[in-house]
Phi, psi and omega in degrees: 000112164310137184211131200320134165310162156262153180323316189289347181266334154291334161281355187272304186327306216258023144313316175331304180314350212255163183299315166278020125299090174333289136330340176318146190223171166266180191254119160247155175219086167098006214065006167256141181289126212259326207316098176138309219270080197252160173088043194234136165247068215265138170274135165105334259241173177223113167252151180220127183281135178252197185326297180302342198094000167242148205266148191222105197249121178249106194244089185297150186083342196237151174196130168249138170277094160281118181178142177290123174267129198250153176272169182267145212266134182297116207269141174282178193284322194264025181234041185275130159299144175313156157311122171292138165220069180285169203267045173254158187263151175281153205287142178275127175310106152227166166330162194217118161261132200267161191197178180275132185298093193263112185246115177311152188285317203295336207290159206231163176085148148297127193252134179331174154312116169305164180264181171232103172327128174292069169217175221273147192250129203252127166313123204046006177257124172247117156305322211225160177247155220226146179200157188230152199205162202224163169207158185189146199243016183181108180297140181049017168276330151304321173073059197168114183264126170235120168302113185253134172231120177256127183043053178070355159242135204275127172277292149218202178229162193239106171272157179304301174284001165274133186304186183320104155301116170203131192229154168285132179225006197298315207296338171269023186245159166244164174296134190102210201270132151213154171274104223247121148219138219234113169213127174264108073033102193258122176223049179293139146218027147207263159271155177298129171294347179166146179232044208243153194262010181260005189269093201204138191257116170231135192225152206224130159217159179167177206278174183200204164174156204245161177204135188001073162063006158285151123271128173227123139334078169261343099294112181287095194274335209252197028289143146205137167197159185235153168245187184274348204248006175259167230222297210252162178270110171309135174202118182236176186215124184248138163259133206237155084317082174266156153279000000 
């Protein structure tokens, strides 16, 4: 029976990893390969060495995202959409406890506006890196293209039918407050492909770090998503803070 680590006992396990470790193996986080991914703490968590030497860490709440990262491609001058001015109010900012981007699979709905940590900001400097990652539990079964617009100029577009997406968005931020606005776009243009809420497009940003080729979220600053079972076009505006 597997049984939960203690901190001190999950830091001995991932000695293993180090170059004196005979026996090193690779790291799953969830079953995804981990290999590469340093500065990480998981809470909770049940580790198991198997046969081969690789560690196998079951962190419920935590998920790492694998996928080669691209910068986002620059909308030309004369196609740039205008700055959007849908008639929504921007999210009220409360604290974020950071934990790994975890969304329940069952959830249904525009889930409110994620929050935004209260914390201090050094003037003209971003520390930290900021990424953006799309999750879909079926690629095009929403039938929903979503627009990212960062502080009014639009970044890119996330179609439905594309595998997974994940990018460095920090060069587009300024230090402090910015404005994130996420409109999903319904472009059935004949019978629905599904009218089911477990069919859901989630697009998550929020701070990270990249590693032997992973990315992990450990704060989730952003959440929006939409399902197959809405009709109509979603449009939310969110406030980002960086640090």
């Amino acid at each position: 029976m597997n049984r939960p680590f203690s901190s001190a006992a999950l830091a001995a396990a991932l000695v293993a990893l180090s170059p004196l470790g005979a026996l090193a193996g690779s790291v799953y986080l969830n079953g995804v390969l981990i290999d590469g991914v340093t500065n990480q703490k998981f809470e909770k968590a049940t580790v198991r060495i198997d046969e081969a030497g690789n560690i196998h860490i079951d962190a419920p709440g935590y998920r790492a995202s694998t996928s080669s990262v691209t910068p986002p491609p620059t909308a030309p001058a004369q196609a740039a959409a205008p700055p959007a001015t849908p008639g929504t109010t921007p999210a009220a900012a409360q604290p974020s406890t950071p934990q790994a981007m975890a969304v329940p699979a069952a959830a249904q709905g525009t889930p409110p506006a994620a929050a935004t940590p209260a914390v201090a900001t050094t003037p003209g400097r971003i520390t930290q890196r900021y990424w953006l990652v799309t999750e879909q539990t079926v690629p095009g079964m929403t039938e929903y293209d979503i627009d990212v617009y960062v502080n009014s100029r639009w970044l890119r577009k996330l179609r439905g039918n594309e595998d997974q997406v994940v990018v460095d968005v920090t060069k587009h931020l300024q230090p402090g407050s910015n404005q994130v606005m996420l409109m999903a776009r319904k472009v059935s243009t004949g019978s629905r492909r599904s009218d089911s809420p477990k069919h859901v497009f989630r697009v998550i940003i929020g701070e990270g770090n990249e590693g032997g080729g992973n990315v992990m979220i450990d704060n989730p600053l952003i959440r929006f998503q939409t399902t197959a079972a809405e009709s109509k076009d979603v449009t939310q505006e969110f406030t980002l803070t960086t640090r």
